[in-house]
N, C-alpha and C positions, 0 to 999 in steps of 0.2 A: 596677500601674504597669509593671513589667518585661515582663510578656506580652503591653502594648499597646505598648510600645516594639519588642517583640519581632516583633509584626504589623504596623508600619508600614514598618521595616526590609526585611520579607520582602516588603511591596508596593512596594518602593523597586526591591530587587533582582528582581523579576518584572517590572517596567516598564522595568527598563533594561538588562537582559538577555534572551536567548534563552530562561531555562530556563522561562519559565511553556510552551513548546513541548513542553518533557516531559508535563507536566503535563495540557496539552489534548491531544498527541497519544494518551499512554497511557488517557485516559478513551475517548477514539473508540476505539481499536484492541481495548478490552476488552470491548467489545458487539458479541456477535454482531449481522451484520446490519448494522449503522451505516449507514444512507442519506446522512450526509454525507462532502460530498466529501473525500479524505483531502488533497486539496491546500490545503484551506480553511488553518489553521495558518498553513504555509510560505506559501504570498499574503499572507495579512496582515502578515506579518513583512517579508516584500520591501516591500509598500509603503511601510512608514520608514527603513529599513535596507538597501536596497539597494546604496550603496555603502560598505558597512563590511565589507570581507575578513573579518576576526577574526568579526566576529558571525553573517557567511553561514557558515564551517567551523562554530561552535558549532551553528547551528540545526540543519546535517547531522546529527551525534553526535547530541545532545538528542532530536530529532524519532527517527533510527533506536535510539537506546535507547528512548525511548518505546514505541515500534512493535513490538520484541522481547520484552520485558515484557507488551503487552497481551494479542500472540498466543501466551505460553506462561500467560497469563489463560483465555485460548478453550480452549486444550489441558487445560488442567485443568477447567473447564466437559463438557469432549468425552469426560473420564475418569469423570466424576460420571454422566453418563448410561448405562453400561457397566451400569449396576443396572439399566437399564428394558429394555433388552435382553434376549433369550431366551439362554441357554446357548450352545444349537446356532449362533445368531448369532453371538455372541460369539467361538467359539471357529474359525468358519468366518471372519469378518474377519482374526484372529490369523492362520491360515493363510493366508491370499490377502496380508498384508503379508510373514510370510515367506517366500514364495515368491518376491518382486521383491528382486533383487539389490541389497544395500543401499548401494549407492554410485548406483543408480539411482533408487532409491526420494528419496536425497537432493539428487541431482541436478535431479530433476521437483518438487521441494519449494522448494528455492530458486528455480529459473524462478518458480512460481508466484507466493512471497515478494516476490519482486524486481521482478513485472509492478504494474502501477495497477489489476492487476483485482480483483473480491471473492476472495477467499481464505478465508473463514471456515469454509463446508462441510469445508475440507479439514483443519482444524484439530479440529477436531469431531473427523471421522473419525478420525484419525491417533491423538487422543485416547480415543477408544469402542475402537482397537483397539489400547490398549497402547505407542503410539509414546511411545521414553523422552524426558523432558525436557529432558536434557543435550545429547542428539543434536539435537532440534530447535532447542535454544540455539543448539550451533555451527554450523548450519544457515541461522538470524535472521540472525544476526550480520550477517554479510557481505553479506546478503543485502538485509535493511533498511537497511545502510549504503547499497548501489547506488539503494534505493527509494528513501532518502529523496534523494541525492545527484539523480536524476534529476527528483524533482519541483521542490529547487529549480531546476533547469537551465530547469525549462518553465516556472517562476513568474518567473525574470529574463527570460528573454529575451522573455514577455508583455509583462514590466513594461517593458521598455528601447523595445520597439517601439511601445508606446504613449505612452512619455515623446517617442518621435522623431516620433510620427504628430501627439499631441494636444496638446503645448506645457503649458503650464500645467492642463489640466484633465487631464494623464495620470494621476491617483489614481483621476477617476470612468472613464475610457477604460479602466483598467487592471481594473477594478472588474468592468466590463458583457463588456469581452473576454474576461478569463479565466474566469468564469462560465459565458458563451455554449459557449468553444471545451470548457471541463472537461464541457459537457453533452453537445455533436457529439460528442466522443472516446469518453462514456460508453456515449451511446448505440450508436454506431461497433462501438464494444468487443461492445456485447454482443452482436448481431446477426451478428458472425462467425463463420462457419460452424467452428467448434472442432474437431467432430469432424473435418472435411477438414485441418485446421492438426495435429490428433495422428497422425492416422492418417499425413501427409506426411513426419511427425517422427520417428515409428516404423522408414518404410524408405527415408528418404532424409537425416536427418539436420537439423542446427540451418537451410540452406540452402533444403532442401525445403519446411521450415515454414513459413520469411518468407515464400518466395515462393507457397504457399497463401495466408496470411495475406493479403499484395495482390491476387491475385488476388481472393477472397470479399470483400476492400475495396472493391475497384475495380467489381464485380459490383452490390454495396448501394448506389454511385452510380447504375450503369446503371439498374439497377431501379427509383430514388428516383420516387414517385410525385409524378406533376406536377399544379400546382392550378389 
């Protein structure tokens, strides 16, 4: 009797709060790979709750703890493989991380963290060579806070412009838009010439980068093949 009292309560408070966000963000974030969208969560959540302050800052928190946790899930995944690794490997990784100045090494770790791109190779890695735990935590942290802060930013402001554009049907407007625009951006993303955005980042700084970035943006237009 207690332990069904007990799971009805806990589906009471999962429906009428943020935290089931923990919950489904940490299962995505803990699989390498994950093909779905990271914004999936934080959408659904806007679409009832939109205008509730208190419960947009809770989804923040929730969603970036979630997201901290799963990717020091993947780093411990990334340490377990360290066994299928050769020696020489191993020990050649180790040295090429201590080589990179470790405030830079954490510095390109949170960029990464903190972008809507895949991330999980680098979790892996970091993990195959040794990167400690603790560092990577303090690392998440702030880092998943700006991630997750940022996707709700692109999940309201979908939603708002869709409540403004489609009146009453803004939940399916809101639905088909942020899907369509999460997949342009996806795809956008990955087609950017990366290595011209590091290599810019390398001798010109955070500046250099954006402005590679738009450039090989604005390029992927030029180039869009026409039907």
């Amino acid at each position: 009797m207690i332990p069904s009292l007990l799971g009805v309560e806990l589906l009471r408070l999962l429906r009428r709060t943020p935290l089931w966000l923990f919950f489904a963000t940490l299962a995505m974030q803990s699989i390498p790979f994950n093909p779905i969208p990271n914004v999936l969560p934080l959408a659904a959540y806007v679409a009832r709750h939109a205008e509730d302050p208190l419960g947009l800052y809770l989804s923040v928190a929730l969603s970036a703890l979630g997201a901290v946790l799963g990717k020091l899930v993947v780093l411990r995944f990334g340490s377990s493989l360290r066994a299928l690794m050769p020696a020489r490997s191993r020990e050649a990784f180790k040295k090429l991380l201590e080589m990179v100045p470790g405030d830079k090494l954490d510095l390109a770790v949170f960029a990464i963290a903190a972008s809507p791109l895949p991330d999980d190779e680098v979790y892996l890695l970091l993990g195959a060579g040794g990167y400690s735990t603790r560092r990577l935590a303090a690392v998440l942290i702030p880092a998943k806070a700006l991630w997750a802060a940022t996707h709700l930013a692109y999940a309201l402001a979908t939603y708002r412009a869709a409540k403004l554009l489609a009146g009453d049907a803004a939940t399916w407007a809101y639905a088909v838009s942020i899907s369509a625009l999460t997949l342009a951006l996806t795809v956008a993303a990955l087609r950017l010439d990366w290595a011209a955005v590091l290599d810019a980042y390398r001798y010109g700084g955070i500046k250099s980068a954006v402005a590679a970035g738009l450039k090989s943006a604005l390029s992927l237009r030029r180039n869009r093949p026409r039907l």
